[in-house]
N, C-alpha and C positions, 0 to 999 in steps of 0.2 A: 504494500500500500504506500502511497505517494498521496500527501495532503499538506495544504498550506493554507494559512491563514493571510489574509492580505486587506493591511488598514489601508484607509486613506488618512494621510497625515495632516487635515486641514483642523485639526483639534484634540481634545483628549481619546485619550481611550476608554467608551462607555464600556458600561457591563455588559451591556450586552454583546460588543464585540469579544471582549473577554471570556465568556459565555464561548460563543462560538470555537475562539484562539483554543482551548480548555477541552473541548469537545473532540477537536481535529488532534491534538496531542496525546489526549488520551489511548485515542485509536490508534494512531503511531505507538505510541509505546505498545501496548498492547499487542500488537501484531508485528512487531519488529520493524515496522517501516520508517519514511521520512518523513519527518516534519518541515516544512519551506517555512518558512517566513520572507512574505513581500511585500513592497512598499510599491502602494500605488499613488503616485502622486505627480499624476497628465495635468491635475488641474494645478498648473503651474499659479494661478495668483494669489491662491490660497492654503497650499502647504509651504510648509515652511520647516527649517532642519530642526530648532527647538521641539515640534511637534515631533518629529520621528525620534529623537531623542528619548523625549520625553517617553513614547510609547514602548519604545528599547528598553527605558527603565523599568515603567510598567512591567513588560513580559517576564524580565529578570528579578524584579520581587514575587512576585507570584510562582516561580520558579520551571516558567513553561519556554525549557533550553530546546532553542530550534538548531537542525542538523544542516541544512541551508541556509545563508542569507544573509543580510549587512554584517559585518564584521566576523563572520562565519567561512561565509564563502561558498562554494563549489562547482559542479562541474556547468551550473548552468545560469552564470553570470552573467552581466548584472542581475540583481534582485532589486531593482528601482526602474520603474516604467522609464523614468527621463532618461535613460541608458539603453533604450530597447527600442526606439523612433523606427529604426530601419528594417527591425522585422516586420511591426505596423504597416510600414508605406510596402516591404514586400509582397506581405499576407493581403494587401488591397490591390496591388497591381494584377496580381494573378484572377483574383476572384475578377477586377475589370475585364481581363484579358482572354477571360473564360464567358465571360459574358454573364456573370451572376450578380454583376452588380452593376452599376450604370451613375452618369453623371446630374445630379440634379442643380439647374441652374435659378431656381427661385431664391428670389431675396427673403430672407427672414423676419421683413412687414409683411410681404403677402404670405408668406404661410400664415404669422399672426391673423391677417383681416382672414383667410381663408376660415381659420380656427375657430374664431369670432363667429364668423356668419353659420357654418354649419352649428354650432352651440346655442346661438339664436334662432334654426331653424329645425331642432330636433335630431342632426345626425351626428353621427361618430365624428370626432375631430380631428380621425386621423390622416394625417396624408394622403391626398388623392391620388399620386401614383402618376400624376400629369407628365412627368417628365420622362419615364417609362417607354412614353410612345414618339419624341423626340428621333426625327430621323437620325443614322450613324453621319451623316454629310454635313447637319445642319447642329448639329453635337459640335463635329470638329468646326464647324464653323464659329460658333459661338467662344469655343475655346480660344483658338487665336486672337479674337478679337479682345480677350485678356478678361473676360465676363468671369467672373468669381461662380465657383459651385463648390458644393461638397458632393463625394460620392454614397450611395444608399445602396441596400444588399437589396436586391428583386428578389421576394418573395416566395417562393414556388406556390401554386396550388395546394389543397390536401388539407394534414393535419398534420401534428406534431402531438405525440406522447410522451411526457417527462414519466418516465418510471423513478419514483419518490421510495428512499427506503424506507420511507417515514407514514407517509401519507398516499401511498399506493401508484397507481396508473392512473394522470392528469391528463386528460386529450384537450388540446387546444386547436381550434376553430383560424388554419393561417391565413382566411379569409378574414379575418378580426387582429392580425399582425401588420403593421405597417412595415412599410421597406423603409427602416430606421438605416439611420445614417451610420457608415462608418470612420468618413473622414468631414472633420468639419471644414469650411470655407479656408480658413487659415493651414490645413494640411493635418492638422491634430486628430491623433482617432481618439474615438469614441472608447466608454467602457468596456461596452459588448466585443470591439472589434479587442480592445486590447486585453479584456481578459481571457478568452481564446486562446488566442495565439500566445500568450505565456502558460498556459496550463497546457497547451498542446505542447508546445518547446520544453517545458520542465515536466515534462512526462507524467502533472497530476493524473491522478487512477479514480481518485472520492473529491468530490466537494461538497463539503457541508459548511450548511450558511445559515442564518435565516432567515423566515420563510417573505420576508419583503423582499427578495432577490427572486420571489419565485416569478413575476411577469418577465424576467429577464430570460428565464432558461429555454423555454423553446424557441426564443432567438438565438440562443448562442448554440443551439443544439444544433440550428438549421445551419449556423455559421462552421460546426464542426464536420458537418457533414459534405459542406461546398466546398473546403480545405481537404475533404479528404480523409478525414481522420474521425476516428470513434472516439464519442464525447465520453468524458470519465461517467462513474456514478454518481446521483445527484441525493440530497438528502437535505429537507430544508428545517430546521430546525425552531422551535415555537415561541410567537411571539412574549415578550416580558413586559408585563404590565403593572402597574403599579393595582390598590388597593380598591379604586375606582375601576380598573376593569380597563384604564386606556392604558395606551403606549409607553414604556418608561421612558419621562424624560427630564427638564429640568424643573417641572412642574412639582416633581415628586419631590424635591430636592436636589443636591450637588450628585450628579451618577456619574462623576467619576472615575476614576480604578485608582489616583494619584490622590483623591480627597480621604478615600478609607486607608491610603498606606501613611497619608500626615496625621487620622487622628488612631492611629492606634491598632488597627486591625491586622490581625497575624496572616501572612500568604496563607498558611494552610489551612485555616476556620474560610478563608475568601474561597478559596477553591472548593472546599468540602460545599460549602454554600451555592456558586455558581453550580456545580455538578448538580445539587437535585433541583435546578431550574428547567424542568423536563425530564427527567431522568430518575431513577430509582433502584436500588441496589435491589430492595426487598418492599415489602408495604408495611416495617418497624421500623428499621435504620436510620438513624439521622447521624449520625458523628462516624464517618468515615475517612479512613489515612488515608493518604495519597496512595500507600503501596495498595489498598484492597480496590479505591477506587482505579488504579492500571489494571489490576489484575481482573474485573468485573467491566467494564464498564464496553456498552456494545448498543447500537441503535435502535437493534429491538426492544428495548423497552427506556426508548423516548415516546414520549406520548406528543401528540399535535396541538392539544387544546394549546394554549395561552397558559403559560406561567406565571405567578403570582409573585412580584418581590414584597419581602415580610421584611421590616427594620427589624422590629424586636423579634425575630426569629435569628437575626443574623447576628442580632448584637447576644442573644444565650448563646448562641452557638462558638462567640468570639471569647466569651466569659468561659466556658467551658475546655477550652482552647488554652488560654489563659491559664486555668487551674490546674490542667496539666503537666504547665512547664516544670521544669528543676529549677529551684533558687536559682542558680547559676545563670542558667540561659534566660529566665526572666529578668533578672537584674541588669544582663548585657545588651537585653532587647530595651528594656526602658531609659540608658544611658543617651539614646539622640536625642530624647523628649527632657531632658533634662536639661542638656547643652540648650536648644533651640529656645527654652525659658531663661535662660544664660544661669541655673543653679548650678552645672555643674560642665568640666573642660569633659566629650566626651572618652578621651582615653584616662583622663583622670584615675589614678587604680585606687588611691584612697575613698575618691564617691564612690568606685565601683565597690569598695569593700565595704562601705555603708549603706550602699543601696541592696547590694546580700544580703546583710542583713535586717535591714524594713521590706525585703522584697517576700517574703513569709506573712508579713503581719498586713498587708494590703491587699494581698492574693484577692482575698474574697470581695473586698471589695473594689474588681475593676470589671468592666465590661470591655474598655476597650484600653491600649497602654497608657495614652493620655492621660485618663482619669487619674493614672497616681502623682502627678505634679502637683495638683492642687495637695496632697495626701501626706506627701513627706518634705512639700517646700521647706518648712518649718528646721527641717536637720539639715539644709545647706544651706538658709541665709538667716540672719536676725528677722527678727519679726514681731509687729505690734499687733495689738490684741483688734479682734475684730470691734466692730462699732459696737454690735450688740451682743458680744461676751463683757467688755469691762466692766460691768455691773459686778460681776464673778470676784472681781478684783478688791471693788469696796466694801466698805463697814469694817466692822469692829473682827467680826467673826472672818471671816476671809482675810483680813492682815494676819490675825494671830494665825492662821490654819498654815500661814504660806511661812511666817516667821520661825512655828516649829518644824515645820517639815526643812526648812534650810538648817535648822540645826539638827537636827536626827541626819540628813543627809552631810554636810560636815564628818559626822561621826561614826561615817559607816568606815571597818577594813576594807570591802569587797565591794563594791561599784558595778556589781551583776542585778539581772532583772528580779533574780529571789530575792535579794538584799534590799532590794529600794522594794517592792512590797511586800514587804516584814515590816520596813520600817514606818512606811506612809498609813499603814491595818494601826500599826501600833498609835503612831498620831491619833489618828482620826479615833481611836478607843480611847486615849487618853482624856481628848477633850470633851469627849462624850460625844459625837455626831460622826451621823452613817457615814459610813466610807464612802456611800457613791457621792453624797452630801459635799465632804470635805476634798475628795480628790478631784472638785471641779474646778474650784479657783487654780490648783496646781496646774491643770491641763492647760487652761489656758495660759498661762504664768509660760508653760515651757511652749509649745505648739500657737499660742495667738487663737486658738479656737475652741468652741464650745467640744466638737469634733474630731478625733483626731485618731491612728491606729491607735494600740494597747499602750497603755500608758506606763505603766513598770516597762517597758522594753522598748520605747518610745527614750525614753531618760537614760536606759543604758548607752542605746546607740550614740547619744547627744553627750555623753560623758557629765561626769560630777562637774568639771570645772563651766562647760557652759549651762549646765542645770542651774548653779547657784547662779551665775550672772543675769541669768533671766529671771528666775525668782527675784534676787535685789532690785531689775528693774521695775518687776510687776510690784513690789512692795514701796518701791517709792513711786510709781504712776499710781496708786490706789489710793495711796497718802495724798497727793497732793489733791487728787479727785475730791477726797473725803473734805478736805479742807476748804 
């Protein structure tokens, strides 16, 4: 099997193309095949190298490593349309040359008013076909006379059947196809002519897409077949919709691929998630590895309906993910969210050995990595008490609670999380008030919030000596308050 996935770079990479990119790799891996990756980007005003960057980056956090293609390489180079102009203009000369295509010399207002007027009078808008019957004398005639055309594929009679491995045998009516264009005015082909002739040239076998590519394919079918060559397998893949039942798109939110890898979300909860966007291992399964998803994953049981994107399906699934990790590798994956807030250098190895350690006592509460910046800001920089915790601070009862607990802590041996609560139970029974009572002024005192992880191992991490610095300040910002 020979499959590729192929963005246009004139913007992000939605999910839904990732969807698809996830789809085709799968099956590659699966059956030992290649994966392509290519860039299609004819429409010269609107892609741009950032974009395809950009989408490079994408593919390589997600982890979906192509065996063809920019910076890759192989035997069927370029893998960027603007590098491939001369098969285009070869693959049209011949089709002219064979007589399956022909020169259309209407200017692009009269097709407009044409368009216009058939839609104001009930019929199809499509191309009349006028130019078709252009004598070959009065063609070249026009031609020399330097008259602007694009060329159009003439249609044949009949039908066309897209055998779908999804959604069956689609017969399509080529009496209801226009002879679409394959080279526009300016010389430039079209999609249809150009994805063709790269899937015929890099010897794709499957293409799976989805299913808004499906008016495409009995043109490209009819175009593989004027070339000469048998068109791969087709397999269109089902639309993704948001919650409302339309189309995913910005409406729904940021979609993305580059917005869920800034706030947090694990490549592999992203992909476990894309994957049952049509797809299903089983009718229980929900949290599946990458290894079981290569090892299962196969078209017959893609379903056609409309897939449903769920946030809060995707944000348990990234929590769950998340919970997973080992201290270690969670701590290393929350180091760029830390930099990026400037709390911490991300090679820094002393944050990293503090973030080991709080990276335990957050676990539970993150859904996505971000969330733990706001969580342990507190252990990399100073910090004032929130607006509506220093109440925590004032009175009589909360100076003394914070005054003895800086003395009990003073007078610990051992600066471990047993130690500071032994000693903070012990306060808080001395003076007679409940612990959860008297350990709230201290939280805030050390962390600025009412909130904050476990609070014995929260002070371990922060050491005795910035423990006490903070308690001093919260006891003298309480005093002045009170005053």
């Amino acid at each position: 099997m020979r499959l590729r996935f192929a963005p246009s770079p004139t913007g992000y990479l939605h999910v839904g193309g990732a969807r698809t990119a996830l789809y085709n790799w799968l099956l590659a891996r699966r059956f030992g095949g290649a994966f392509v990756l290519r860039i299609e980007d004819t429409d010269i005003s609107r892609s741009t190298e950032e974009a395809i960057e950009a989408i490079l980056e994408d593919m390589r956090w997600l982890g979906l490593d192509w065996d063809e293609g920019p910076e890759t390489g192989g035997d069927h180079w370029p893998y960027r349309q603007t590098g491939r102009a001369t098969l285009y203009l070869k693959a049209a000369r011949s089709l002219l040359e064979e007589g399956k295509a022909y020169r259309c010399f209407c200017l692009p207002e009269e097709l407009e008013a044409r368009r216009e007027k058939a839609v104001a009078e009930g019929r199809s808008p499509m191309y009349d076909r006028r130019c078709r019957s252009i004598p070959p004398e009065e063609t070249h005639r026009m031609e020399q006379e330097g008259r602007p055309f694009a060329l159009r594929f003439l249609v044949p009679e009949g039908e066309t059947v897209v055998r779908d491995a999804i959604r069956g045998d689609i017969t399509f009516n080529n009496a209801e196809i226009e002879d679409f264009v394959l080279l526009r005015g300016d010389g430039t082909p079209t999609y249809n002519l150009a994805v063709v002739v790269d899937d015929r040239d890099m010897e794709i076998s499957h293409v799976v897409r989805g299913d808004d590519h499906l008016p495409n394919t009995p043109k490209q079918i009819l175009l593989y077949r004027a070339l000469d060559t048998a068109e791969p397998a087709f397999a269109h893949l089902p639309m993704i919709v948001g919650q409302d039942g339309k189309p995913l798109s910005k409406r729904h939110g940021d979609v993305a691929v580059g917005r869920f890898r800034e706030e947090g979300f694990l490549p592999d909860a992203m992909v476990n998630f894309l994957a049952l966007l049509g797809w299903s291992l089983d009718d229980a399964t929900t949290i599946i590895d990458r290894r079981t998803l290569v090892t299962n994953f196969g078209l017959e049981r893609v379903g056609s309906k409309p897939a449903v994107w769920d946030d809060d399906k995707l944000l348990w699934m990234n929590a769950q993910y998340i919970m997973a990790m080992g201290d270690e590798d969670l701590a290393r994956a929350l180091m760029p969210f830390l930099a990026r807030e400037g709390l911490a250098e991300e090679d820094d190895e002393q944050a990293l050995e503090r973030m080991l350690s709080a990276a335990p006592l957050i676990r539970e509460r993150m859904k996505v990595l971000s969330d733990a910046v706001p969580l342990v800001a507190f252990l990399f920089r100073e910090v004032e008490a929130e607006e509506e915790a220093k109440e925590l601070l004032r009175g009589e009862e909360n100076q003394a609670i914070l005054r003895e607990t800086g003395k009990r802590l003073l007078e610990l041996d051992r600066f471990d999380s047993a130690s500071i609560e032994e000693a903070l139970r012990a306060t808080a029974e001395g003076m007679g008030i409940k612990p959860r009572k008297a350990f709230q002024p201290i939280r805030v005192a050390v962390s600025g919030s009412r909130v904050s992880p476990p609070l014995f191992e929260s002070m371990h991490i922060l050491g005795r000596e910035k423990c006490m610095q903070r308690i001093a300040r919260a006891l003298e910002a309480g005093g002045e308050q009170d005053r």
